[in-house]
Structures are given as C-alpha cells and as structure tokens.
N, C-alpha and C positions, 0 to 999 in steps of 0.2 A: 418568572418567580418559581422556587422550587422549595417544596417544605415539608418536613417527617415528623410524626406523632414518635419523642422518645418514651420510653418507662413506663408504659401505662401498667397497674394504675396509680404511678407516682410518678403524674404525665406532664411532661412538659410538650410545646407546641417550637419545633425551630424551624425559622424561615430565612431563606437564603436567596438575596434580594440579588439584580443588579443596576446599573447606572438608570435611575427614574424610575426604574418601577417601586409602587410603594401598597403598604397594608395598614390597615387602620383598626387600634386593640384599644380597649376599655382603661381609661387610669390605672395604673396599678399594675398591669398585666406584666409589663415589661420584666423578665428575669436578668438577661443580659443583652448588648448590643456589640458587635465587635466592624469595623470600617468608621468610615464618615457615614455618616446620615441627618437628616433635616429631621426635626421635630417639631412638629405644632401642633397645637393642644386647641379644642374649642368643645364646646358645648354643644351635644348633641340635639338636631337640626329640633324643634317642639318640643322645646324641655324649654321655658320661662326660670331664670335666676334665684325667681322667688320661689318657686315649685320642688317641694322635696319630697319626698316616701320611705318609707323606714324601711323597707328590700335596699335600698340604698345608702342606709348610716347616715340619712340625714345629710348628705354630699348631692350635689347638682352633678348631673349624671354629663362627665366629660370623658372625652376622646381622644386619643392620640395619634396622628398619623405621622407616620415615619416614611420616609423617603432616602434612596440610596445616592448617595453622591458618586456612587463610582461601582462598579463590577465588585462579586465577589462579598458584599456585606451579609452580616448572619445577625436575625435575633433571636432570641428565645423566650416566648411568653407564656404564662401558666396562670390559673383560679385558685383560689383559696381552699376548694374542695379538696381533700383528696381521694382522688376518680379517675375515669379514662377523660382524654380530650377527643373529642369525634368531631370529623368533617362532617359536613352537610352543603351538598350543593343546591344552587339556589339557579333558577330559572324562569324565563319568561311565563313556565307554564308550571313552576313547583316551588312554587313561596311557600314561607313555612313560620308558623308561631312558634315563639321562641321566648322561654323563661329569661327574664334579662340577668336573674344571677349567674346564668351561667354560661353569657355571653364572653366571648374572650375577643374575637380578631372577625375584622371580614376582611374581601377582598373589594379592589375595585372595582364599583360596578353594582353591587351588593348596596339596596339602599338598607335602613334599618327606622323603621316609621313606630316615632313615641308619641305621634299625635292619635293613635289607634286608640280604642276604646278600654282594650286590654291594658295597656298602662296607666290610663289615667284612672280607672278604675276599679283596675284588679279584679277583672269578672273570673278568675280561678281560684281564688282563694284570699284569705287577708292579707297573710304577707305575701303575695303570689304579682308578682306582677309581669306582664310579658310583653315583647316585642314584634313587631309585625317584621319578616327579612322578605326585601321582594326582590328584582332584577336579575341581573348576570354575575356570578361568580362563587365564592364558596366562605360558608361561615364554619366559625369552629367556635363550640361549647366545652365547659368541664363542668361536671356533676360529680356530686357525691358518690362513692360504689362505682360500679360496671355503667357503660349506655348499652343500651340491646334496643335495635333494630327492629319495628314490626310491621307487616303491611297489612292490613285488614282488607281483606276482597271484599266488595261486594253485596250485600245482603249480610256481612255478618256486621256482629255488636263486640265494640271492645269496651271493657269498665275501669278505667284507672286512676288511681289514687293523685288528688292534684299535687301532691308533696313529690310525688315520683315522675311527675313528667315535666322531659327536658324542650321537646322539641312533637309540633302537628302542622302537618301539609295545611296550606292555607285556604282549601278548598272545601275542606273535610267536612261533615255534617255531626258537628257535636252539641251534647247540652252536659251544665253542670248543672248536678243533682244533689241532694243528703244520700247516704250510702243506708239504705231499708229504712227504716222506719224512727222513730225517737228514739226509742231503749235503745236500739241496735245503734245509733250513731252515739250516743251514752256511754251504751257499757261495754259494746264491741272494739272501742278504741280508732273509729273511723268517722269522718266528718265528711268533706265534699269531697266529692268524685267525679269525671267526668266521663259522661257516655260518650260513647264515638260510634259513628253510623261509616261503612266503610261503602267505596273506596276510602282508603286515608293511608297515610304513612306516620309512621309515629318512634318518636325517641324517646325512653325513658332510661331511669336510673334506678340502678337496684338496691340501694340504701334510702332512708328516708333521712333527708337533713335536717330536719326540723323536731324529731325524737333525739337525737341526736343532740343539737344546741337547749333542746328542753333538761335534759339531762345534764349539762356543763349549768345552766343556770341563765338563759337569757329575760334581759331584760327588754321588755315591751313596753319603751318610751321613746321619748323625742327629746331628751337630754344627749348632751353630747359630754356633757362631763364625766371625770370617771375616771375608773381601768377600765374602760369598753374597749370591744375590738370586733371585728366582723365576721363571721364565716359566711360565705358562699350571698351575701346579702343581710345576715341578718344581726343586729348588735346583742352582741354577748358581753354580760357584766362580770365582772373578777371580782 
C-alpha cells in the first residue's frame, strides 16, 4: 500500500492500493475510487444501532472497507474540514486518542475502540467525542486550520483548548479542567481545557471549529429535519 497527503490545506488523502490489500475510511470519506474494488460497509465494532451522539449528526457511526481486486487501484478520501490531513502512526507502544470528527481512514491492523469511555461520554468536551486507535499500522485525521505536532518532555505542562485538539498518545497523563477561574471562563471566551503532563505527544489544529460553525448558525439538537448539514461532526442549520 502506497499513499500521499495532496493540497494541504485543501487536503485530500490518496491511496494506492494493490491486489487484497485493503483500508478502512469513515462513511462519507470516500472522494473517488478508480480500478475494481470490494466494498463493505458495517458498523463500527461498540457502536449499538440504537446509540447516536450529535458529534455524529445523529448517524450510527459506519465504516467502509474497501479492498482491491487487482494491482494498481487508487482512492482518494477527505473530511469535511478544511485543513491539513496528517498521518499518525499507531503502535504496539504508541496508541493514540483521537477526536473521532476527524477521523478519516486507518490501516490494517489499526484497531479503533468506541467502547472507550471517551466516546461514550465525551470526557473532553460536550460535543467532543474521541476514539481510542491502538495496534499496528497508521491512522489519518483532517481538522480544521494547520495540524502541528508537539512532544511534551518530561516534567513539562501543556494547556490546550479541547476544540483545538486532534490527536494525545494514549499513555499521556492528562486532566480536563475550566481554563482559570468563573469570570475567566465567562468573559475570557474559554471553557474546558485540557492539562497534559508530559511525556505525551500531541496533535492539534490551529483553527477552532466550533467558533466557526457558532458563527454559520449551528443548531444543537437531535432533529434531523431541516436544511441541516454537518461540518467536521457537528449539525449546522440553514
């Protein structure tokens, strides 16, 4: 399997499959496909039929694996953001939490665990929901803005806004917090944040998406009716 990050950051993800090897992207993901390839859809492994979350439009969170019938097939998948698309490799000893809006594709090998506490609860934020990525192979994200890369040594302290983070090592020593005091999450324009105690590795994005769709006009409900439509997870009303 062979695949390049085009246009960032009006990024698309192309992969260049061949005979049986195959990648597994989020509904929707798909831009284009070119060869034969197999496609089968399921429901991702701890996601119950009945279980919906509004990071998800109200949609039961499905998958698509694609598989190549022969040498030579290409796809091309991309997020609703528009952002960079960033690898992350995943290993036996660097699993990694991961915002599930801005989940796009893993590899085989790459489990992705919605039965983690992080999804079912959204311990980062209300609309914040995230995915646990563990095993062998490499996941790819798209966020809103730039992703930048950070490693916290050691003895130091990172503080970051949970709207802005895409991707924390699954090891890391974090707590989320209110950002100073009442006024200050008030009138500062900041709500939760999360401390990070390093070592850690950490991905975020340099826009915030959710000032953003506050701005367009989203609506925070469980209707599906409407001119609604989604960005990056979250339903926006027209």
């Amino acid at each position: 399997m062979e695949f390049q990050i085009l246009k960032n950051p009006m990024s698309i993800l192309e992969v260049n499959l061949n005979k049986d090897e195959s990648i597994t992207a989020e509904a929707g993901a798909l831009v284009f496909l070119q060869g034969e390839i197999q496609i089968d859809t399921k429901i991702r492994s701890g996601i119950l039929k009945a279980v919906k979350v509004s990071l998800l439009g109200n949609e039961s969170f499905f998958v698509n694996k694609y598989t190549a019938k022969h040498d030579g097939c290409v796809l091309g998948f991309t997020g609703p953001p528009v952002g960079d698309i960033v690898e992350i490799s995943i290993n036996n000893n660097s699993g990694f939490i991961v915002q599930s809006g801005s989940y796009i594709a893993s590899t085989p090998g790459v489990e992705i665990d919605t039965k983690w506490q992080g999804f079912t609860k959204g311990v980062f934020g209300s609309e914040l929901f995230m995915l646990k990525a563990t095993g062998e192979g490499k996941i790819f994200c798209n966020a809103y803005g730039g992703i930048i890369q950070k490693n916290i040594l050691s003895g130091e302290t990172f503080i970051l806004d949970n709207y802005h983070l895409v991707a924390l090592s699954i090891d890391s020593d974090y707590q989320v917090t209110k950002f100073g005091g009442l006024k200050n999450t008030i009138l500062g324009g900041e709500g939760l944040v999360t401390k990070i105690s390093g070592p850690a590795i950490i991905y975020f994005q340099t826009k915030n998406l959710k000032e953003l769709i506050d701005l367009l006009g989203v609506k925070h409900t469980q209707e599906t009716q409407g001119n609604n439509f989604n960005i990056g997870g979250f339903r926006v009303g027209m």
